[in-house]
TIRO-2110 file (N, C-alpha, C; in Angstrom, 1 decimal):
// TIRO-2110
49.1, -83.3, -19.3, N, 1, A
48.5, -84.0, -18.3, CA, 1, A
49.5, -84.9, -17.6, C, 1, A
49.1, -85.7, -16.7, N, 2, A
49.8, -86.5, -15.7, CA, 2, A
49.8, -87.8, -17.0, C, 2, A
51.3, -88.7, -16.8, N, 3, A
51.9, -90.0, -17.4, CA, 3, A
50.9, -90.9, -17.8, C, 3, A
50.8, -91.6, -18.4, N, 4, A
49.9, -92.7, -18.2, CA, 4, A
48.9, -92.6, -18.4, C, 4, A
48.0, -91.0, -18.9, N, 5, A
46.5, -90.8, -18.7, CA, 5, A
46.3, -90.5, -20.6, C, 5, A
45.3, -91.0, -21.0, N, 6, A
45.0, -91.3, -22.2, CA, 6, A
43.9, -91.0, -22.5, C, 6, A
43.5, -89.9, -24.2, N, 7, A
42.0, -89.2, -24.0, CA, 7, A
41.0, -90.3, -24.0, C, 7, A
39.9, -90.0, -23.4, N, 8, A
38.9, -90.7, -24.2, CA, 8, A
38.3, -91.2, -25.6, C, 8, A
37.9, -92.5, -26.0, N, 9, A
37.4, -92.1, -27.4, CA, 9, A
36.2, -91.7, -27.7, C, 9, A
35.9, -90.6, -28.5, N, 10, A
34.4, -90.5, -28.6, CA, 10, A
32.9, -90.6, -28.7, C, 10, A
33.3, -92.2, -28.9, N, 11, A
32.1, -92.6, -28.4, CA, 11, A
31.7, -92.7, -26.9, C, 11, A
32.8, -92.7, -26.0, N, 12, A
32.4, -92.3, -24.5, CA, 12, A
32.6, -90.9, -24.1, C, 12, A
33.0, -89.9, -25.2, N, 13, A
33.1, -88.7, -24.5, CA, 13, A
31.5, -88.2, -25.2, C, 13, A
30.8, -88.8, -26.1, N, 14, A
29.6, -88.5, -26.2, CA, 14, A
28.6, -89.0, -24.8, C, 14, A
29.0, -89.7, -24.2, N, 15, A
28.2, -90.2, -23.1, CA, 15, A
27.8, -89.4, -21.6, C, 15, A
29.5, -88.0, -22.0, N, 16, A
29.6, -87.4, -20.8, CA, 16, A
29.1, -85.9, -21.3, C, 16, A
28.7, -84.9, -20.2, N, 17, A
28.5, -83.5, -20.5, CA, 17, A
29.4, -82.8, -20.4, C, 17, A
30.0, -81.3, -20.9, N, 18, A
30.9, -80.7, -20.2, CA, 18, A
30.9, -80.1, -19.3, C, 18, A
32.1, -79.5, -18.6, N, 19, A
31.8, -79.3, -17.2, CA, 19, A
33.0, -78.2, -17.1, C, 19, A
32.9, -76.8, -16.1, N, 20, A
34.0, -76.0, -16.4, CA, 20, A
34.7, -76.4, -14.9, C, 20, A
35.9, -75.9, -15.1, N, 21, A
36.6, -76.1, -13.4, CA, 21, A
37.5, -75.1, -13.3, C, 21, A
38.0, -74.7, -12.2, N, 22, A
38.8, -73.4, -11.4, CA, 22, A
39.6, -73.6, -10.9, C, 22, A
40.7, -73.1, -11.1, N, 23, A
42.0, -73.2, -10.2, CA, 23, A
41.7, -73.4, -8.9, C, 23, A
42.0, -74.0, -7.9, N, 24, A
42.2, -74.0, -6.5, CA, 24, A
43.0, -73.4, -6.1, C, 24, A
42.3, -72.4, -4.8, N, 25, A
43.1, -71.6, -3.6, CA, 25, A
44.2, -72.7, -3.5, C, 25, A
45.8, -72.8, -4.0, N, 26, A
46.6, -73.1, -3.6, CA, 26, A
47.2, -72.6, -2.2, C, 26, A
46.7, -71.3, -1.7, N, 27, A
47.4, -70.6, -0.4, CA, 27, A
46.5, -71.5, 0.7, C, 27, A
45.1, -71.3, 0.5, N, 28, A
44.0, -72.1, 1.4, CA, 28, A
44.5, -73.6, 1.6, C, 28, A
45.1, -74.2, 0.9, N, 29, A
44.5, -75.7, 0.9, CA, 29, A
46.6, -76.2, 1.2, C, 29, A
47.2, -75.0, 1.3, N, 30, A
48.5, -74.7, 1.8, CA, 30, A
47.9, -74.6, 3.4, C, 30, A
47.2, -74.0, 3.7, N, 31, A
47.2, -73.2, 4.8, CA, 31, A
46.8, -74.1, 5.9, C, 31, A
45.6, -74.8, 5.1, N, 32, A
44.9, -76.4, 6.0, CA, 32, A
46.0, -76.8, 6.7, C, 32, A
46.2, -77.1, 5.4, N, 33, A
47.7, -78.5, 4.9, CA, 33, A
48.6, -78.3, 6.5, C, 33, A
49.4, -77.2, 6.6, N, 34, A
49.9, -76.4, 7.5, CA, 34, A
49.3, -76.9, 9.0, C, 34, A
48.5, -76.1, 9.3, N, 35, A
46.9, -76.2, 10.6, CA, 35, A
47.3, -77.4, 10.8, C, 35, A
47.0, -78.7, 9.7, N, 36, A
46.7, -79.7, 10.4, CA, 36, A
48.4, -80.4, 10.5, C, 36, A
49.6, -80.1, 9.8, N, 37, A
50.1, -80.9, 10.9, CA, 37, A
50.6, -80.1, 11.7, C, 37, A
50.0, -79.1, 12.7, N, 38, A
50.6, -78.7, 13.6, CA, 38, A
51.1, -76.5, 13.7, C, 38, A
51.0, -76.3, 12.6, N, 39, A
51.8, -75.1, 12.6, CA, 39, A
51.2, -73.9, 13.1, C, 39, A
51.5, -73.1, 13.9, N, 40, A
50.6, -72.3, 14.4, CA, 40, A
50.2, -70.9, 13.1, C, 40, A
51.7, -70.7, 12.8, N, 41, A
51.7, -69.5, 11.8, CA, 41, A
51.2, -70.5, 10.2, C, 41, A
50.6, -70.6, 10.2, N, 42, A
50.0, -71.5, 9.0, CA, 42, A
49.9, -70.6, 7.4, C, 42, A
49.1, -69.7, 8.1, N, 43, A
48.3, -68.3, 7.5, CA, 43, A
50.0, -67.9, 6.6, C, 43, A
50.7, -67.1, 7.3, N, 44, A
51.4, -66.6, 6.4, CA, 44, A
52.6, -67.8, 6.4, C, 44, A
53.1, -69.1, 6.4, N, 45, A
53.9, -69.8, 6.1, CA, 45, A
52.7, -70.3, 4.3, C, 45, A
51.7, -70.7, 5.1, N, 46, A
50.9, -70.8, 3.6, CA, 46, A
51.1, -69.7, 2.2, C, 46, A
51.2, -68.6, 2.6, N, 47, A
51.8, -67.4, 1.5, CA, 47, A
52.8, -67.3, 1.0, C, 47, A
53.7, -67.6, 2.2, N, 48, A
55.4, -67.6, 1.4, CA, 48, A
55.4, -68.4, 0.7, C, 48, A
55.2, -70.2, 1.1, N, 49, A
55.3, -71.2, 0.0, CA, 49, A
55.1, -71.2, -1.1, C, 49, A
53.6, -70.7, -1.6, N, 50, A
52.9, -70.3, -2.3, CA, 50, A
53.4, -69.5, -3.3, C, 50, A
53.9, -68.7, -2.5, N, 51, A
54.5, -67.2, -3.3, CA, 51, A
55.7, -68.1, -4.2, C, 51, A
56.6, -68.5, -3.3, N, 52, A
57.8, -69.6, -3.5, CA, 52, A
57.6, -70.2, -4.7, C, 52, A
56.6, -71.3, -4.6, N, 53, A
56.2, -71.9, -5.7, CA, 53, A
56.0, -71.4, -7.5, C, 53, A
55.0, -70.0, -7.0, N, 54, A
54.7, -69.7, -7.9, CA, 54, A
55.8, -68.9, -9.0, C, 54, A
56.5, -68.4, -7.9, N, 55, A
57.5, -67.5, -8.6, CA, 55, A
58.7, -68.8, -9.0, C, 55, A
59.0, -69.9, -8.8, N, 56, A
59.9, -71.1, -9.0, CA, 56, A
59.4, -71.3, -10.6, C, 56, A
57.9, -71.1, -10.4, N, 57, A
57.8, -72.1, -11.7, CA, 57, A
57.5, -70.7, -13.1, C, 57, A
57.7, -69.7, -12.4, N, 58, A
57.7, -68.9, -13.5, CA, 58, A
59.7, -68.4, -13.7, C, 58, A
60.5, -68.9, -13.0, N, 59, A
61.7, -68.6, -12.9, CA, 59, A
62.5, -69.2, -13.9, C, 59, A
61.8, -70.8, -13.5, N, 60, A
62.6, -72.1, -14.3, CA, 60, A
62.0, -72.0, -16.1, C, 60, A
63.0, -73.2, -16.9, N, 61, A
62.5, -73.1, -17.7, CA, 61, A
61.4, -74.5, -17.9, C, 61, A
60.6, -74.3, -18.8, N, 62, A
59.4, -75.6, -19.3, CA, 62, A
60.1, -76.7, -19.4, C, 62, A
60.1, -77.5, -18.5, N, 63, A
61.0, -78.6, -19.0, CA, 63, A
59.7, -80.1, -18.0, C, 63, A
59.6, -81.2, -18.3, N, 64, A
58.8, -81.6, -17.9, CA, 64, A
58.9, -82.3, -16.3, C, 64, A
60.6, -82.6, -16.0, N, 65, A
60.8, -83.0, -14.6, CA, 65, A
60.7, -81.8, -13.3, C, 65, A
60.5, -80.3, -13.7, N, 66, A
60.0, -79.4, -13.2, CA, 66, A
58.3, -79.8, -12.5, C, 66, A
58.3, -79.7, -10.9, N, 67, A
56.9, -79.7, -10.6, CA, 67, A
56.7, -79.4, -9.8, C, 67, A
55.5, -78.4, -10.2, N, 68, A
55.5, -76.6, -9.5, CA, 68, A
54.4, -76.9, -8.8, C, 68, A
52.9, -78.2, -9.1, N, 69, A
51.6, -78.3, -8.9, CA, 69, A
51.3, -78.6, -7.4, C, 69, A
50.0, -78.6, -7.1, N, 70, A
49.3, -79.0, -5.9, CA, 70, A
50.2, -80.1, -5.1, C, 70, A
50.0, -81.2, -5.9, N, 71, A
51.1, -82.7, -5.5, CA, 71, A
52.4, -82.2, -5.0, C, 71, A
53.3, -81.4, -5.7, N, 72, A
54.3, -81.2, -4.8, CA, 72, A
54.3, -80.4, -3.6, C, 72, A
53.7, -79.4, -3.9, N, 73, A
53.3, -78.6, -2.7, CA, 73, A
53.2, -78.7, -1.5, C, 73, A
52.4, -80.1, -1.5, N, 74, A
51.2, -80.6, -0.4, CA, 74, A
52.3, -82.0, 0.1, C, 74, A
53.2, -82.2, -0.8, N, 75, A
54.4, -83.6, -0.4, CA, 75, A
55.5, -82.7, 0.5, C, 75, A
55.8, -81.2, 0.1, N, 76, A
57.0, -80.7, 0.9, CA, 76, A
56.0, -80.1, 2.2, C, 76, A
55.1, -80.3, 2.3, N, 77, A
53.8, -79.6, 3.7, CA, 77, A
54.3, -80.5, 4.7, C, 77, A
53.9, -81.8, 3.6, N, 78, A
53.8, -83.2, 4.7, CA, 78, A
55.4, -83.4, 5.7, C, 78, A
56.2, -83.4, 4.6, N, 79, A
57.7, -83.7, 5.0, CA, 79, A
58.0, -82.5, 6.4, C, 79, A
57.5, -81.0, 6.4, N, 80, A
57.7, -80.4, 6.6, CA, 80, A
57.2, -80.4, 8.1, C, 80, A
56.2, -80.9, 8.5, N, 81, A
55.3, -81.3, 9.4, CA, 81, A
56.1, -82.8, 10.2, C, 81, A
56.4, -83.6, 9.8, N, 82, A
57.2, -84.7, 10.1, CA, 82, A
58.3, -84.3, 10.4, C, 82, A
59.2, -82.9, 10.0, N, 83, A
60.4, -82.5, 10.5, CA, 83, A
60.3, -81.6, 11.7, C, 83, A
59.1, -81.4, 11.7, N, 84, A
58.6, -79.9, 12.7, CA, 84, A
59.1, -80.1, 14.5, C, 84, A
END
């Protein structure tokens, strides 16, 4: 998990239900990301990155300053759009 985040104790994880969750379209929410600051080819800039990403973090080794997730992704979109 992310620094700083700590489980619950039991007696409040009894208070909650469980709940399942799904990877997010990382290419989709690439692709917005893209669209909105400006990029016309969005669509496939959204795939390369993506692809980029994915194959980066299957290249490198496990190490924990390695970060392959959404947050980075969506921080090099931003920068990328400000340099555009």
């Amino acid at each position: 998990g992310y620094a700083g985040r700590t489980e619950l104790p039991d007696n409040l994880k009894a208070l909650f239900r469980p709940m399942s969750m799904m990877v997010p379209d990382y290419s989709l929410i690439a692709e917005i990301s893209l669209f909105a600051e400006g990029f016309e080819t969005a669509k496939i800039l959204s795939k390369k990155m993506t692809k980029l990403y994915k194959l980066a973090s299957e290249q490198v080794s496990a190490q924990p300053h390695y970060d392959f997730g959404m947050r980075a992704i969506k921080s090099v979109l931003v920068m990328a759009g400000t340099g555009k």
